[in-house]
N, CA, C and O of each residue as an XYZ file, in Angstrom:
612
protein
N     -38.854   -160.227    140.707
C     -37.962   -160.646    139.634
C     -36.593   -159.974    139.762
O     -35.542   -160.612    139.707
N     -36.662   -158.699    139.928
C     -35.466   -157.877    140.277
C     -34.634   -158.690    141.155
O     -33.538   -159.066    140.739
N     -35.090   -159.047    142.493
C     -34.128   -159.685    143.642
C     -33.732   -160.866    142.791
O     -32.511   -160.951    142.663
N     -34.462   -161.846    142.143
C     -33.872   -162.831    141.567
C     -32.237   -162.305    140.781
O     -31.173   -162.764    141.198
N     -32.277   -161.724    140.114
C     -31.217   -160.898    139.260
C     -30.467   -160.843    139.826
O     -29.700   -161.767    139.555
N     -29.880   -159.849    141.093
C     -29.447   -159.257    142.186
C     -29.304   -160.496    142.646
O     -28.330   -160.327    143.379
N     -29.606   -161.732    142.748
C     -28.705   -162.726    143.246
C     -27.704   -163.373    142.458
O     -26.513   -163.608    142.661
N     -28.561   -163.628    141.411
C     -27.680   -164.192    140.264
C     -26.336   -163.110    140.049
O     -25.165   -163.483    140.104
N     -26.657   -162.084    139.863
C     -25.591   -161.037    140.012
C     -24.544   -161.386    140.333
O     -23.608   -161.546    139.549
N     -24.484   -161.641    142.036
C     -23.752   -161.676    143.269
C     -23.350   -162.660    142.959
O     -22.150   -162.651    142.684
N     -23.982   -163.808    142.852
C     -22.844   -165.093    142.761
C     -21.732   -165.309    141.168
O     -20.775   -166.049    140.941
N     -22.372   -164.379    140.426
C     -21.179   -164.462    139.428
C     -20.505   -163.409    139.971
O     -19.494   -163.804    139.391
N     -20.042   -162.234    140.663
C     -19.022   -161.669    141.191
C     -18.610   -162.085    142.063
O     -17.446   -161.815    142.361
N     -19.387   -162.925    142.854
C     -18.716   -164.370    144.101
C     -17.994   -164.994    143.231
O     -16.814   -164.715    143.444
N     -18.102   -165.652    142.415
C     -17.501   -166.783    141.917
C     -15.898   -166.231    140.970
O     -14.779   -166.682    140.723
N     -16.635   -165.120    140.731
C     -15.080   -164.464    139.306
C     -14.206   -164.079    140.907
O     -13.181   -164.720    141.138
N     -14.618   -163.169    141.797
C     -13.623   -162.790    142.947
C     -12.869   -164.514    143.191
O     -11.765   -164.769    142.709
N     -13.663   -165.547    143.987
C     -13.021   -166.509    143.755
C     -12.132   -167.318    143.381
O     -11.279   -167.979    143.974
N     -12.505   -167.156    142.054
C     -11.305   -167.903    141.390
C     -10.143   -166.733    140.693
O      -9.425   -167.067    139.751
N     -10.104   -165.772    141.114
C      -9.000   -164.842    141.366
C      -8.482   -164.799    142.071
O      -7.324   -164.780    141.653
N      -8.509   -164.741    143.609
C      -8.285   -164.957    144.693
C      -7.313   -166.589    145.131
O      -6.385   -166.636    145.939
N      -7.941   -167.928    144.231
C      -7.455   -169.048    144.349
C      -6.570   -169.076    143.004
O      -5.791   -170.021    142.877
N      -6.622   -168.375    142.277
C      -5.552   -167.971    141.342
C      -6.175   -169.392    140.306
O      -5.509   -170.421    140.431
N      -6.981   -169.437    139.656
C      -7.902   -170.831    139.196
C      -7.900   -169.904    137.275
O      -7.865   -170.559    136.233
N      -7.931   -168.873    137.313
C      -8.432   -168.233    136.063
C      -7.365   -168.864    134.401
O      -7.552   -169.238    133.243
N      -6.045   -168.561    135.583
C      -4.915   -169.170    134.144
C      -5.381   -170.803    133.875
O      -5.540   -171.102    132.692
N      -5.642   -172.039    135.055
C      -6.061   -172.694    134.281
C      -6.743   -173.304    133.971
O      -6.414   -174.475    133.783
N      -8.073   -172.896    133.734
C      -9.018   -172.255    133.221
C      -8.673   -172.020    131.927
O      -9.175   -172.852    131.171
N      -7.923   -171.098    131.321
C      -7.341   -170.799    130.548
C      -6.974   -171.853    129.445
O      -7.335   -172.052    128.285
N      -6.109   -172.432    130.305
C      -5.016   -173.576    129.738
C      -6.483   -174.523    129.423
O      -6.653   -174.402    128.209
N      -7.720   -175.497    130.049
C      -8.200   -176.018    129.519
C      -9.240   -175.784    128.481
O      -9.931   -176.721    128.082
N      -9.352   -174.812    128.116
C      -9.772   -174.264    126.802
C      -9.481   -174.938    125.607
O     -10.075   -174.942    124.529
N      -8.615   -175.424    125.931
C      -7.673   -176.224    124.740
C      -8.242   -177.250    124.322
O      -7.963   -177.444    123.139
N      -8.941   -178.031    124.768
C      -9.905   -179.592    124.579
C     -11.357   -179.431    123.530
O     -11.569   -180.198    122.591
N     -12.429   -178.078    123.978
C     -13.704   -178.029    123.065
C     -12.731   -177.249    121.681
O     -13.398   -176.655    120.834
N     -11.774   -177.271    121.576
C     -11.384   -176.174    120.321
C     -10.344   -176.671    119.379
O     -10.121   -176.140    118.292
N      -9.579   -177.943    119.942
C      -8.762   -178.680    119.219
C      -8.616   -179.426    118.271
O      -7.566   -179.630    117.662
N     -10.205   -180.133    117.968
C     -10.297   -180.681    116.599
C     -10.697   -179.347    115.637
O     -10.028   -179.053    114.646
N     -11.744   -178.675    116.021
C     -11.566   -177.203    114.733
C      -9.972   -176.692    114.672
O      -9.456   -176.567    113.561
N      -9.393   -176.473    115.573
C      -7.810   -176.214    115.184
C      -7.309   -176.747    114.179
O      -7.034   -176.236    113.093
N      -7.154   -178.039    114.621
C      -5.916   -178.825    113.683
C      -6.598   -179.992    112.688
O      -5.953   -180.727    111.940
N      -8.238   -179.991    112.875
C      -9.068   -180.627    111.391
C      -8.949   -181.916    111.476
O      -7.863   -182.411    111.775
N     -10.186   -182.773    111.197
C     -10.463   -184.046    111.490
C      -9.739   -184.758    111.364
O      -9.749   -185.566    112.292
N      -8.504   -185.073    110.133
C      -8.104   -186.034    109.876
C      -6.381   -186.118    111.497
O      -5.872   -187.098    112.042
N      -6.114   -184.711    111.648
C      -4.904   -184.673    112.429
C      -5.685   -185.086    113.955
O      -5.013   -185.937    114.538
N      -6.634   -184.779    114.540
C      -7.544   -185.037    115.194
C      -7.733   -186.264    115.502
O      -7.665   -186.701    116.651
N      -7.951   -186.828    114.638
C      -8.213   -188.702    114.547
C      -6.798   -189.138    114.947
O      -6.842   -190.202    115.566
N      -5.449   -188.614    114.777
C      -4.720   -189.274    115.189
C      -3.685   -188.118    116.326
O      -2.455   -188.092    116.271
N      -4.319   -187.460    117.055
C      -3.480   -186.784    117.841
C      -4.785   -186.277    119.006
O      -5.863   -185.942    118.515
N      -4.626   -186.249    120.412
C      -5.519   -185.614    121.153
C      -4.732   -185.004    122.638
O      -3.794   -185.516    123.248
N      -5.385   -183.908    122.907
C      -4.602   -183.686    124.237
C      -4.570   -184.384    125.265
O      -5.471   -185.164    125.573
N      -3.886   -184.259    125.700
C      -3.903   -185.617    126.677
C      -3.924   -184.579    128.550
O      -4.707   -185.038    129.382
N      -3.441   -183.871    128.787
C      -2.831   -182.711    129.883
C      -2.262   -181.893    129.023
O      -1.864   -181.997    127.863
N      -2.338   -180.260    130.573
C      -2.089   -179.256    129.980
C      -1.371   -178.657    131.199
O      -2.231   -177.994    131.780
N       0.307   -178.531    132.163
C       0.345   -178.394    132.848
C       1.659   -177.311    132.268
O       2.601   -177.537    131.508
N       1.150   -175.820    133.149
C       2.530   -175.105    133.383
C       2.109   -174.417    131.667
O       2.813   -173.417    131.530
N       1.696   -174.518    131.071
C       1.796   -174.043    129.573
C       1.973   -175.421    128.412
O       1.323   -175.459    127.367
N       2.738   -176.253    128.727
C       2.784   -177.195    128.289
C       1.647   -178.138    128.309
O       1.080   -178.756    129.209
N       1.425   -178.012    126.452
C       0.516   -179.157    126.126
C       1.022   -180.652    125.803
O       1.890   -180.868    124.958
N       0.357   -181.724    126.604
C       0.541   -182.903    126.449
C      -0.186   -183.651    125.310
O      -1.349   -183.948    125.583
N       0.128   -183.909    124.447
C      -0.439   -184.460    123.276
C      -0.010   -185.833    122.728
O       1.128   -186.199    122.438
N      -1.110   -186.479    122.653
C      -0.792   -188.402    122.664
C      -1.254   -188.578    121.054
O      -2.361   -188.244    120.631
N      -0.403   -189.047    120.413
C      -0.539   -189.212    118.692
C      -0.631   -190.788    118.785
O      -0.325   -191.388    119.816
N      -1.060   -191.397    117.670
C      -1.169   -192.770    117.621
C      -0.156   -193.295    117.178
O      -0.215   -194.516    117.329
N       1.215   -192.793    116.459
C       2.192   -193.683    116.128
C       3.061   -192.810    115.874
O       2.666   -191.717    115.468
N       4.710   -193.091    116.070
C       6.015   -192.538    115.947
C       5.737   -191.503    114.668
O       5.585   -190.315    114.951
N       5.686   -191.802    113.655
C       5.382   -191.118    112.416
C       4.611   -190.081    112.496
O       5.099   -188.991    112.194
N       2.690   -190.194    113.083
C       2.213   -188.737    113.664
C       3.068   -188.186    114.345
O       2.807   -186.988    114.230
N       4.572   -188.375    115.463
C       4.830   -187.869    116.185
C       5.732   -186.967    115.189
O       5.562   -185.748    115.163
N       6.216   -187.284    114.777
C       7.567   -186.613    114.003
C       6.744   -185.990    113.149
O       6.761   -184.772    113.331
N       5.746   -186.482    111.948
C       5.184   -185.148    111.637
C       4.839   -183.786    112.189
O       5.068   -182.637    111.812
N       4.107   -184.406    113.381
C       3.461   -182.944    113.997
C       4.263   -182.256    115.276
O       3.815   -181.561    116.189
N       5.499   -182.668    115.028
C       7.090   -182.489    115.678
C       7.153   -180.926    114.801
O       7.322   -179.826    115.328
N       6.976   -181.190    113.435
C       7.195   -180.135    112.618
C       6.515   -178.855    112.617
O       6.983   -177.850    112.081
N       5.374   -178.906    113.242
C       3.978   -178.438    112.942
C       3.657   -177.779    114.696
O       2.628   -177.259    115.129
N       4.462   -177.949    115.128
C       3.876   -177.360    116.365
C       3.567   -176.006    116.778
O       2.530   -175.571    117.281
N       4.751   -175.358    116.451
C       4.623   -173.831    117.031
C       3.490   -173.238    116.245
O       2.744   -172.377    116.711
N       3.339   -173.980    114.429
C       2.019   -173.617    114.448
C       0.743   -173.520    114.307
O      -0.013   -172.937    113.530
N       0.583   -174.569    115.688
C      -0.486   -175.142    115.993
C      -0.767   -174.591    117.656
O      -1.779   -174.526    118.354
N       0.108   -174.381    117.787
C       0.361   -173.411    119.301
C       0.164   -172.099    119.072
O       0.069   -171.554    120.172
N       0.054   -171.322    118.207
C      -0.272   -170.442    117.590
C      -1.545   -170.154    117.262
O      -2.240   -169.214    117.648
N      -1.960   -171.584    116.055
C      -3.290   -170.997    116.375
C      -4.469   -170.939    117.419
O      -5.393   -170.141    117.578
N      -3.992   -172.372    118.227
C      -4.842   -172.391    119.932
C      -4.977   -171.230    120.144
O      -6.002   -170.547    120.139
N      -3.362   -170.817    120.449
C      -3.508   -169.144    121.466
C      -4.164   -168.205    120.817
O      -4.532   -167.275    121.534
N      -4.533   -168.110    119.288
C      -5.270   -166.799    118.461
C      -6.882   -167.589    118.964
O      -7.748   -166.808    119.357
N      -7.253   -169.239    118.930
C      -8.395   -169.077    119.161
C      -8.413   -168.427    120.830
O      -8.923   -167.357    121.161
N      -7.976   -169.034    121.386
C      -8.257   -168.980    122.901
C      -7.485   -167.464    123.483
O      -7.075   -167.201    124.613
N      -7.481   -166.621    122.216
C      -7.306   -165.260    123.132
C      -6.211   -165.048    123.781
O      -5.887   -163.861    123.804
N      -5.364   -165.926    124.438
C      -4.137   -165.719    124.825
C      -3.290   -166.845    124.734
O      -3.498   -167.916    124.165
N      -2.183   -166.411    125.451
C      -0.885   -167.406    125.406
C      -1.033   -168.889    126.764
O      -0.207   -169.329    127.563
N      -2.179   -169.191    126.531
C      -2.148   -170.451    127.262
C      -1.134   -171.689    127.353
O      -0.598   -172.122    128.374
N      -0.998   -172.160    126.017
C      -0.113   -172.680    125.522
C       1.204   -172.805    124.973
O       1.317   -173.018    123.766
N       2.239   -172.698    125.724
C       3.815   -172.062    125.412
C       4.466   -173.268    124.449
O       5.068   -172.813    123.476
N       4.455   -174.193    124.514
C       4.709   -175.548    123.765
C       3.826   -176.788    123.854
O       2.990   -177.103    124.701
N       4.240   -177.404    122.750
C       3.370   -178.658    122.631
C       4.569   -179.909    123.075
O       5.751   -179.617    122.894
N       4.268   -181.111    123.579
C       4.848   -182.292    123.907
C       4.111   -183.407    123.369
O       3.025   -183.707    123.867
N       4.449   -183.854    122.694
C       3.932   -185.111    121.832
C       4.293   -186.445    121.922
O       5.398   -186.664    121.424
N       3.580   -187.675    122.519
C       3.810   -188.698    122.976
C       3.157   -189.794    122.109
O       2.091   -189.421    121.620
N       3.552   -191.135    121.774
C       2.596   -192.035    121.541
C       1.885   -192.593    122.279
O       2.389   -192.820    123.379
N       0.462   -193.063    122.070
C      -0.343   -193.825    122.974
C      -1.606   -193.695    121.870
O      -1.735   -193.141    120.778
N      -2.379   -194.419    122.654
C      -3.704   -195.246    122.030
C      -4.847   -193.698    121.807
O      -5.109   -192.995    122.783
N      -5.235   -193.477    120.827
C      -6.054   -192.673    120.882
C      -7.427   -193.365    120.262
O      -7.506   -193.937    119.175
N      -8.785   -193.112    121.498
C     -10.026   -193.790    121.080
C     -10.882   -192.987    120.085
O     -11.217   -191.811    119.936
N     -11.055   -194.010    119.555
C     -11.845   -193.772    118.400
C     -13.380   -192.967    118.819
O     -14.184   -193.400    119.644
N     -13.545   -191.519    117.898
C     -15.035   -191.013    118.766
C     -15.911   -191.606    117.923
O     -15.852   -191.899    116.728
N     -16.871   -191.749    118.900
C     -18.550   -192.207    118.617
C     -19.120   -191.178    117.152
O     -18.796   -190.005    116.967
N     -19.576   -191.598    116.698
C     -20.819   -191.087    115.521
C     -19.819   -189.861    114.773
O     -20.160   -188.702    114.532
N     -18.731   -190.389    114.545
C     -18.220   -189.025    113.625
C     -17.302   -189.977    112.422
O     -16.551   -190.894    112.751
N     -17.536   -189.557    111.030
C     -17.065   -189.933    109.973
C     -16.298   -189.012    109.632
O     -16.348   -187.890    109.128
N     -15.104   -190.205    110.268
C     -13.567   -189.545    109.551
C     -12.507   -189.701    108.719
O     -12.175   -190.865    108.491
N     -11.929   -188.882    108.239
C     -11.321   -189.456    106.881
C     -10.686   -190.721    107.266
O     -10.913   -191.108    108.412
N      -9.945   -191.421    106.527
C      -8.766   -192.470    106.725
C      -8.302   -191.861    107.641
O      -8.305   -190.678    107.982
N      -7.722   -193.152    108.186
C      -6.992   -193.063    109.017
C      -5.403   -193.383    108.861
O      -5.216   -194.546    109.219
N      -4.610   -192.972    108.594
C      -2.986   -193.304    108.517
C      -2.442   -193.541    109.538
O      -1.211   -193.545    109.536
N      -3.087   -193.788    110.629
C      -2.202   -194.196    111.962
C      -0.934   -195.076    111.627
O       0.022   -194.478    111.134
N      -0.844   -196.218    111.811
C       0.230   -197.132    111.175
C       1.308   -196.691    110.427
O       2.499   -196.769    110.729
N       0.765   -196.184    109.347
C       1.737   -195.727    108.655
C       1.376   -194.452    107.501
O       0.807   -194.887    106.500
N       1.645   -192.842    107.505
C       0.878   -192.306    106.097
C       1.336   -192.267    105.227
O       2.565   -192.297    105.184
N       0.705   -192.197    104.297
C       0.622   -192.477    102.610
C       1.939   -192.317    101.883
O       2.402   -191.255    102.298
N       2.542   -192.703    101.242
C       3.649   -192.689    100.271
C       3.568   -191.424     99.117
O       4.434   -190.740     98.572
N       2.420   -191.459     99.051
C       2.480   -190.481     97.826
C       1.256   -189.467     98.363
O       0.318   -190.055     98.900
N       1.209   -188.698     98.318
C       0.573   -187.463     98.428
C      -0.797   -187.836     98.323
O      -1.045   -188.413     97.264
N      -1.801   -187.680     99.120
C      -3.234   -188.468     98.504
C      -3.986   -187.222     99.143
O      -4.125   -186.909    100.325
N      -4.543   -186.449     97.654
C      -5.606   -185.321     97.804
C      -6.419   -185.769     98.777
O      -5.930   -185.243     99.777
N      -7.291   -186.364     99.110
C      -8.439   -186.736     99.864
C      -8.177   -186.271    100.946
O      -8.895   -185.400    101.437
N      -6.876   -186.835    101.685
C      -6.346   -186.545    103.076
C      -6.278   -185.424    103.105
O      -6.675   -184.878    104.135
N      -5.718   -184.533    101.930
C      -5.443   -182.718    102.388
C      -6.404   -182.182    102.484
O      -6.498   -181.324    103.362
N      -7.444   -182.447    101.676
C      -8.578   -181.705    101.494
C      -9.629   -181.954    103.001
O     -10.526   -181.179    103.335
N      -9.194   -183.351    103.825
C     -10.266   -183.067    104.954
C      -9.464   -182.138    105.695
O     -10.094   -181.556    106.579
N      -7.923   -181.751    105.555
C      -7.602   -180.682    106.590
C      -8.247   -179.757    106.695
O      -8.196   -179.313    105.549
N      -8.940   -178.998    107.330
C      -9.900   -177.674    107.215
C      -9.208   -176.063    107.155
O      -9.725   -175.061    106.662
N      -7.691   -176.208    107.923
C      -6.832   -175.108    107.754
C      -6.158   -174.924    106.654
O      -5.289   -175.720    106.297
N      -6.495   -173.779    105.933
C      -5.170   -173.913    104.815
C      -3.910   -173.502    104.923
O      -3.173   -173.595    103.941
N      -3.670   -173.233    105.542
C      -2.034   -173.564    106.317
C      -1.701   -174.576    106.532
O      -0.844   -175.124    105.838
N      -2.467   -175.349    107.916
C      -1.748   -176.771    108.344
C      -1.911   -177.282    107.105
O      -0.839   -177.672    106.641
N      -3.153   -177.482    106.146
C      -3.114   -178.197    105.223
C      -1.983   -178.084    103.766
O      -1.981   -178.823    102.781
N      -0.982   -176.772    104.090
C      -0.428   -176.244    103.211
C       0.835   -177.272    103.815
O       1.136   -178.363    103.332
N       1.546   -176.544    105.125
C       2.514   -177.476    105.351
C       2.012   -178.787    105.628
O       3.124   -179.256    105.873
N       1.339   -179.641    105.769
C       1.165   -181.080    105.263
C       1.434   -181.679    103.971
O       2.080   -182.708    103.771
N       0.909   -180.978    103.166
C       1.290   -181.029    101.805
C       2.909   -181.377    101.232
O       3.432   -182.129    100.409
N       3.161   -180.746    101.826
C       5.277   -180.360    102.154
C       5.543   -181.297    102.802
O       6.069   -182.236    102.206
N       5.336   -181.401    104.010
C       6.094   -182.874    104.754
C       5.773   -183.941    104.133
O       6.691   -184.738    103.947
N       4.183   -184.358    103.537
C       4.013   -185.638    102.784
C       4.973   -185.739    101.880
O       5.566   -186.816    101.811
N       5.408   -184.462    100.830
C       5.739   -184.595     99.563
C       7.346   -184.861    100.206
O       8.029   -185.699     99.617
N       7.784   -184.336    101.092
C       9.166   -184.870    101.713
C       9.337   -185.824    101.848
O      10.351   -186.260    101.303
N       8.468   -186.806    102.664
C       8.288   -187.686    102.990
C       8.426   -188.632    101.950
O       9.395   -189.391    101.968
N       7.504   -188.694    100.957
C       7.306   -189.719     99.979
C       8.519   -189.775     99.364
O       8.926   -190.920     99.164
N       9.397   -188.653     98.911
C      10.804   -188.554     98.052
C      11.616   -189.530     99.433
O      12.109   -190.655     99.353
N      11.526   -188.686    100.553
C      12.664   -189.659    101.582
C      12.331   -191.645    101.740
O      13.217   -192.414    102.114
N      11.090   -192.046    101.410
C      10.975   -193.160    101.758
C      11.089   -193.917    100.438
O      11.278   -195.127    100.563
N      11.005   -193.394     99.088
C      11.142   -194.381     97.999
C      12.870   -193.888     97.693
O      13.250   -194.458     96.670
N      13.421   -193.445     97.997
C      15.043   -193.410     97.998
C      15.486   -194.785     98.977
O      16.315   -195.640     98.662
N      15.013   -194.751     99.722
C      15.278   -195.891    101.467
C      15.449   -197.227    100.529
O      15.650   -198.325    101.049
């Protein structure tokens, strides 16, 4: 049983020398970012934003419509912030936010969806699936901006 060990051993100090050596560890690093991104930024921002690439520090992030983009335009550094507190370090130096099609996941019930267009008036339901109370704090703020800037228009 011992020799079994003593192999297993060896190939995880094979493998960590390795990818030190091929310089693989930073990204490594950087894809950390994918199992940890919907607990980050909470189902409902989730449903309409996903990483897309992660190259150089820069996160690539595909939102479903102009409007997610410019919201979470606002919201980045801290959301880059909290990645890097989950993931232990500074993986992530900025976020880049693009539109494109984001697929809908299998077997998960999620709030509304505001893709198209979000809400005019402030709608508790939506804040409350945010799970951060921060992001969910500044959301709160940009909606309530929002709603004053679009019934003036």
């Amino acid at each position: 049983m011992a020799k079994k060990d003593l192999q297993l051993e060896r190939l995880g100090v094979v493998l960590s020398q390795s990818l030190k050596r091929l310089d693989l560890m930073p990204r490594l690093d950087e894809y950390g970012v994918w199992p940890i991104w919907n607990d980050v930024v909470g189902k409902t921002i989730a449903n309409n934003a996903q990483p897309e690439k992660i190259r150089n520090g820069t996160l690539f992030v595909k939102v479903s419509s102009p409007v997610w983009m410019q919201q979470l335009q606002f919201m980045k550094e801290m959301i880059t912030e909290k990645l890097n507190q989950r993931l232990k370090n500074d993986a992530v130096k900025t976020i880049f936010f693009m539109v494109g099609r984001i697929d809908a996941r299998e077997n998960d019930s999620l709030a509304p969806s505001y893709a198209a267009d979000p809400p005019r008036q402030v709608n508790e339901e939506f804040l409350q699936s945010i799970d951060d109370p921060e992001i969910r704090e500044t959301f709160h703020k940009l909606l309530k901006s929002f709603a004053r800037r679009k019934t003036k228009a």
